[in-house]
MDAnalysis code that builds the backbone (N, CA, C; Angstrom):
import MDAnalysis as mda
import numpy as np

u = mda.Universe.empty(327, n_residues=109, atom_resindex=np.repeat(np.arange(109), 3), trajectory=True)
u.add_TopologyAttr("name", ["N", "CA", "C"] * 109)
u.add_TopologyAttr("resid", np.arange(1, 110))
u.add_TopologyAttr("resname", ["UNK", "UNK", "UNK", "UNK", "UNK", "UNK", "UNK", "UNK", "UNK", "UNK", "UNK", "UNK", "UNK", "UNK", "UNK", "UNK", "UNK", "UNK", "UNK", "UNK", "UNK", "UNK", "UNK", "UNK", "UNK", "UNK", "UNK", "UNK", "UNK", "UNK", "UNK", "UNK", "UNK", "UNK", "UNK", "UNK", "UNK", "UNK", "UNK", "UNK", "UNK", "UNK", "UNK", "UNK", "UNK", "UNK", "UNK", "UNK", "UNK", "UNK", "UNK", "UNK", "UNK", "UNK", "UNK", "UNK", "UNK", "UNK", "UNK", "UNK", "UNK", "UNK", "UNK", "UNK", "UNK", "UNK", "UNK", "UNK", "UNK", "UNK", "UNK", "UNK", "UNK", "UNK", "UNK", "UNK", "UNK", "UNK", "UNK", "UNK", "UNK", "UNK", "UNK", "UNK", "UNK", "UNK", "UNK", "UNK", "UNK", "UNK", "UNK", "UNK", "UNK", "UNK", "UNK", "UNK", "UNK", "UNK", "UNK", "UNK", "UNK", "UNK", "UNK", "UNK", "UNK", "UNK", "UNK", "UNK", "UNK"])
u.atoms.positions = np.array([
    [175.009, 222.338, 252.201],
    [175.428, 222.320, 250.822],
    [175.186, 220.933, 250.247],
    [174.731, 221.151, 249.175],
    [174.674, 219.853, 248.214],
    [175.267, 219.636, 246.657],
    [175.815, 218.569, 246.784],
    [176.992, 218.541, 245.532],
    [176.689, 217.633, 244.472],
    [176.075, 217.503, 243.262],
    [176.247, 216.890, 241.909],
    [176.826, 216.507, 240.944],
    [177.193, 216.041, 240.915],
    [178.380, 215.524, 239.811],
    [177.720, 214.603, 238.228],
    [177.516, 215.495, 237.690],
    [176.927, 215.674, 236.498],
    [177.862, 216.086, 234.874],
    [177.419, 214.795, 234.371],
    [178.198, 215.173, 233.072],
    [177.436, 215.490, 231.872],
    [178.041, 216.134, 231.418],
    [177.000, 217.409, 230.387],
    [177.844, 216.843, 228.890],
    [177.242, 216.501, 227.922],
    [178.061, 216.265, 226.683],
    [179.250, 216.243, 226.615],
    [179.510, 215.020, 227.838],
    [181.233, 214.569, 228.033],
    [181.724, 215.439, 228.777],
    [181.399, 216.483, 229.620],
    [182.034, 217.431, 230.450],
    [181.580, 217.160, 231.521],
    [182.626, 217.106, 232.295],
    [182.203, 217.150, 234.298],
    [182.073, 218.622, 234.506],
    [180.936, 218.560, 235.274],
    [180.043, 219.643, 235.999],
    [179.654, 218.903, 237.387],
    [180.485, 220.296, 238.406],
    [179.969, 219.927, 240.084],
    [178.811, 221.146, 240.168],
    [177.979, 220.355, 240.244],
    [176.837, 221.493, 240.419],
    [176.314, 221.669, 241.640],
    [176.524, 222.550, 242.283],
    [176.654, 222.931, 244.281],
    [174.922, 224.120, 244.221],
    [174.629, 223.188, 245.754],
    [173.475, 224.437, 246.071],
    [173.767, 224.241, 247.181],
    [173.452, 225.347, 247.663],
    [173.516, 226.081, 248.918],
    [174.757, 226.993, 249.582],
    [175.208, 226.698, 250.626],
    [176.243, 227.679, 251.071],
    [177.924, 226.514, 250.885],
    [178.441, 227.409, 250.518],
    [180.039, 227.072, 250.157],
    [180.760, 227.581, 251.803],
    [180.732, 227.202, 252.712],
    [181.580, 227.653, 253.849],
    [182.780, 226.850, 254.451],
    [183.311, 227.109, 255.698],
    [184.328, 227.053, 256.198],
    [183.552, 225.145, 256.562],
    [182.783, 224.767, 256.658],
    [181.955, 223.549, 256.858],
    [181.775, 222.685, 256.064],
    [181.348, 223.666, 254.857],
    [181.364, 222.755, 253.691],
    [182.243, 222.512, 252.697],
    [183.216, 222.768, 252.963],
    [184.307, 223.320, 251.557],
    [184.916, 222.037, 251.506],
    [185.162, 220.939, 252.557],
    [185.943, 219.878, 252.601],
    [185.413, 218.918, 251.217],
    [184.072, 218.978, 251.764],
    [183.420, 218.077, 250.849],
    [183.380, 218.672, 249.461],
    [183.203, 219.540, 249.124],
    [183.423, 220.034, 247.714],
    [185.167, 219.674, 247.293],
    [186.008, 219.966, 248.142],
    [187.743, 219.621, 247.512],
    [188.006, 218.243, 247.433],
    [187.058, 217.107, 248.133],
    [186.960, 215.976, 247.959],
    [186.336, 215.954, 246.584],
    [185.091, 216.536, 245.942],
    [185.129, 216.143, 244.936],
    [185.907, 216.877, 243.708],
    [186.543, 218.080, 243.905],
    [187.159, 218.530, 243.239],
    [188.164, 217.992, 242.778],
    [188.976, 217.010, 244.096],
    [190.561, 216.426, 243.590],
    [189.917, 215.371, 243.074],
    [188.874, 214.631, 243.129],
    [188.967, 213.237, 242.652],
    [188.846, 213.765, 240.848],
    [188.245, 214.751, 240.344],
    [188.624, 215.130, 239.101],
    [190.026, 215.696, 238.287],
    [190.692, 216.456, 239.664],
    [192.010, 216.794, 239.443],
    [193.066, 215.290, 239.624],
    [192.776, 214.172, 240.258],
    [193.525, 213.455, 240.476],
    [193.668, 212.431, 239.097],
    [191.874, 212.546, 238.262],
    [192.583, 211.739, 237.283],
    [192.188, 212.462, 236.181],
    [192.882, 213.588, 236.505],
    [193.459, 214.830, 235.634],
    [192.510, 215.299, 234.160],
    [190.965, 215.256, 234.616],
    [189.803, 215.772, 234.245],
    [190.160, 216.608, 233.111],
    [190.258, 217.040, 231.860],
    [190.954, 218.414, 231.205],
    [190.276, 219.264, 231.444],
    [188.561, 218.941, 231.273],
    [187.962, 220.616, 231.475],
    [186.695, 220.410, 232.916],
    [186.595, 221.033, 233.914],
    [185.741, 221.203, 234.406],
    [184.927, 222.238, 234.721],
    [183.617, 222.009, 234.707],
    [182.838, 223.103, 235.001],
    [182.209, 223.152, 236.227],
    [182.077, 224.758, 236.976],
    [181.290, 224.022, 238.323],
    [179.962, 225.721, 238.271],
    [178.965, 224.639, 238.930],
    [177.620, 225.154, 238.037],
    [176.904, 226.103, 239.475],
    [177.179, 227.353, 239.749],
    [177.250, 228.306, 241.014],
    [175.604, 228.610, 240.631],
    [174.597, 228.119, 239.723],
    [173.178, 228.781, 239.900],
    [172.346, 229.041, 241.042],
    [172.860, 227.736, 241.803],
    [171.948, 227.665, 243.259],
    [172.888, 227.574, 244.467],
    [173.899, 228.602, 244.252],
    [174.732, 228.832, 245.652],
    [174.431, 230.245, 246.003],
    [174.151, 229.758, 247.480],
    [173.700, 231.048, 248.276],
    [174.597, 231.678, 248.920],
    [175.776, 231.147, 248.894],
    [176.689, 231.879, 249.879],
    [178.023, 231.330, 249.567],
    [179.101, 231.862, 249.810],
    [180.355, 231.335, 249.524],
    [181.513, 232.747, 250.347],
    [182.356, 231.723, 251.415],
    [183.290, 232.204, 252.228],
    [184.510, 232.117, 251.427],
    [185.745, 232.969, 252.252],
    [187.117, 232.458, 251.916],
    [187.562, 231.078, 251.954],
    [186.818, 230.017, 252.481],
    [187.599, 228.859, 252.804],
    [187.111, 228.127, 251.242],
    [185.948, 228.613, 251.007],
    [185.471, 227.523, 249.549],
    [185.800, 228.602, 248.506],
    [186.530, 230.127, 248.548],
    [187.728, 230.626, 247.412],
    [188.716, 229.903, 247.392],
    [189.207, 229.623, 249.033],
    [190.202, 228.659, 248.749],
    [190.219, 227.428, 247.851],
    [189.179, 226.445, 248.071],
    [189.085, 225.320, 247.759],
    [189.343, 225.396, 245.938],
    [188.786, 226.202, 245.527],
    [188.405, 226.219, 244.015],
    [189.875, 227.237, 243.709],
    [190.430, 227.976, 244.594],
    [191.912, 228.146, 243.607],
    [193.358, 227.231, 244.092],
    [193.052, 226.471, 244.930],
    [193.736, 225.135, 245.127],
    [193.450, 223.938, 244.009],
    [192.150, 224.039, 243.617],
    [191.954, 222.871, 242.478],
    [192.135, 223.770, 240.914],
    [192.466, 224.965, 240.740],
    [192.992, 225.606, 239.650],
    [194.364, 225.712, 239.692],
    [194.948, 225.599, 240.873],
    [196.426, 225.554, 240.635],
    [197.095, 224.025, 240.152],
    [196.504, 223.051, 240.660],
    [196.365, 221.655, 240.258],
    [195.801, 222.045, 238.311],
    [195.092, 221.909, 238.297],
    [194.242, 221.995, 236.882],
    [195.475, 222.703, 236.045],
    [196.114, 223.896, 236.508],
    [196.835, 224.720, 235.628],
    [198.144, 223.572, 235.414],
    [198.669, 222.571, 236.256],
    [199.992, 221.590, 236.192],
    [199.539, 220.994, 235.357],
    [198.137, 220.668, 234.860],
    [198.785, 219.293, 233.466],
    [197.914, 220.067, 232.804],
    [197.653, 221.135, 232.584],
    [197.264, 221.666, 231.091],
    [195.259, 222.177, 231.243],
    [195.158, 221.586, 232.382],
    [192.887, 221.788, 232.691],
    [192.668, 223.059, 233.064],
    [191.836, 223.067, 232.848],
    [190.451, 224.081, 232.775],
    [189.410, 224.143, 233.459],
    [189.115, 225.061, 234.581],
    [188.339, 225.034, 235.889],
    [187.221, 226.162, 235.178],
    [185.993, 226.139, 234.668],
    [185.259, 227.194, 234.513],
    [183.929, 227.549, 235.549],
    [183.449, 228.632, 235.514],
    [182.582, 228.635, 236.637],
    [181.602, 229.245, 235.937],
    [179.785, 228.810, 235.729],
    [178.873, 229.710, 235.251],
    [177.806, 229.848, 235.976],
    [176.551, 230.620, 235.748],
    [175.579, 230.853, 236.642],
    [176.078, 231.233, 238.353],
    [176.678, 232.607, 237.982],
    [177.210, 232.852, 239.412],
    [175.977, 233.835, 239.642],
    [175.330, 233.970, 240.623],
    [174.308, 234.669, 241.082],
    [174.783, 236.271, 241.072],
    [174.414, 237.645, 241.398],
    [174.978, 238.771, 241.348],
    [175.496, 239.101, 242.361],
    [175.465, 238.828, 244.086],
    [175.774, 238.943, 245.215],
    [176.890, 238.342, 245.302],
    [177.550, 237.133, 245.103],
    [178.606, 236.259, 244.625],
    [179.445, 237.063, 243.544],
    [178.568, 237.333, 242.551],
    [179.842, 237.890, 241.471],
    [180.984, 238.972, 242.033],
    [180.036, 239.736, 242.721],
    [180.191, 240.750, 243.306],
    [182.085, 240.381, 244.186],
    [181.453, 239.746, 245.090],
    [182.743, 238.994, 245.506],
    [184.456, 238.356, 244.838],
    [183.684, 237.945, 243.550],
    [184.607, 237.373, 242.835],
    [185.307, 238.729, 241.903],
    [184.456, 240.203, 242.074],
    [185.085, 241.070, 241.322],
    [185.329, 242.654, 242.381],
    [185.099, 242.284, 243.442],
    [185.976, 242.825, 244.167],
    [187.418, 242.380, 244.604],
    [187.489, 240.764, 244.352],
    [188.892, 240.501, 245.014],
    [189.975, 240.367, 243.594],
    [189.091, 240.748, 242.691],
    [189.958, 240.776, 241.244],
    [190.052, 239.167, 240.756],
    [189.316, 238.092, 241.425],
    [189.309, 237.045, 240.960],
    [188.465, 236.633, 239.253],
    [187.606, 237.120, 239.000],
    [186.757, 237.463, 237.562],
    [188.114, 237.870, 237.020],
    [189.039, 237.564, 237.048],
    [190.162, 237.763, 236.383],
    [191.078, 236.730, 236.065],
    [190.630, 236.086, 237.395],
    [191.417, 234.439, 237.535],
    [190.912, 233.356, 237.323],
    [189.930, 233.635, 237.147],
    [189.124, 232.254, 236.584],
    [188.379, 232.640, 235.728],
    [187.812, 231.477, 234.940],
    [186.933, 231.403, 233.288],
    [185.536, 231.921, 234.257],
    [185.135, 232.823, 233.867],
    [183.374, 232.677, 234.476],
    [182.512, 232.736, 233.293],
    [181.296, 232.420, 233.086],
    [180.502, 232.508, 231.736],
    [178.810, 232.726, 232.833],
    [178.101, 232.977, 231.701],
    [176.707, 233.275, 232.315],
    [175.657, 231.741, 232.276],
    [176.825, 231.090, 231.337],
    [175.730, 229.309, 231.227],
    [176.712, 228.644, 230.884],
    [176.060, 227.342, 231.071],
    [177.526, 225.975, 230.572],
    [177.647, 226.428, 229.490],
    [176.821, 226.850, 228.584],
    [176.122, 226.780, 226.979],
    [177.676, 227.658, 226.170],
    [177.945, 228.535, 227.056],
    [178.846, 229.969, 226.842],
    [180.077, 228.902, 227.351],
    [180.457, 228.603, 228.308],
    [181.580, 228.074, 228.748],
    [181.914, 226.822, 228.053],
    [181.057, 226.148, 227.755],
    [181.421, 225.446, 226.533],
    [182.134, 225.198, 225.136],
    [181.093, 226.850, 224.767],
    [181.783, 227.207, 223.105],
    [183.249, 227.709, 223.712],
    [183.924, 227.784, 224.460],
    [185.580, 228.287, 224.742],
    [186.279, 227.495, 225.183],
])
C-alpha cells in the first residue's frame, strides 16, 4: 500500500493505492490520526486505486470517524472501485459514511 497526502483546494485528501489489510492499516491510522489529532474539519480519502480492503482497514477508517464525529469533522470517501463498494453495501456501511463518485461531488456537500 501506498499513501498520499494531498491537499486539494484547502482540503486534505489521503489518497491510498493498493491493498488496505491487516499489514497495512497501521500506517494508514498513523496518517489518519495525525489529521484527527489536529482536528482536520473535513477529510477526504481518495479509494480510486485500492485493490483490496479487509476488516482491519474498516476498522481503521470507522475509528478515525468516530474521532472526526467528537469535534464536529467530516470523513468522506470517493472513487470507490465496484468490488469494494460492494463490501461497503453489504455491511450497511454506504450508510455510515459520506461516499461520492469524485472529490468534485464530495466537495459540493
Amino acid at each position: 500500500m501506498e499513501i498520499n497526502l494531498v491537499d486539494y483546494k484547502g482540503r486534505k485528501v489521503i489518497a491510498v493505492t493498493g491493498d488496505i489489510d491487516m499489514y497495512s492499516s497501521p500506517e494508514l491510522r498513523e496518517a489518519l490520526m495525525s489529521f484527527t489529532q489536529k482536528k482536520i474539519p473535513s477529510i477526504a480519502v481518495d479509494f480510486n486505486k485500492v485493490s483490496y480492503i479487509d476488516s482491519s482497514g474498516i476498522a481503521t477508517f470507522v475509528e478515525g470517524l468516530k474521532i472526526m464525529k467528537t469535534y464536529g469533522g467530516r470523513l468522506q470517501f470517493f472513487g470507490i472501485p465496484k468490488g469494494i463498494m460492494e463490501i461497503f453495501r453489504f455491511s450497511k456501511l454506504d450508510k455510515v459514511f459520506e461516499i461520492y463518485g469524485s472529490i468534485e461531488e464530495a466537495e459540493g456537500n
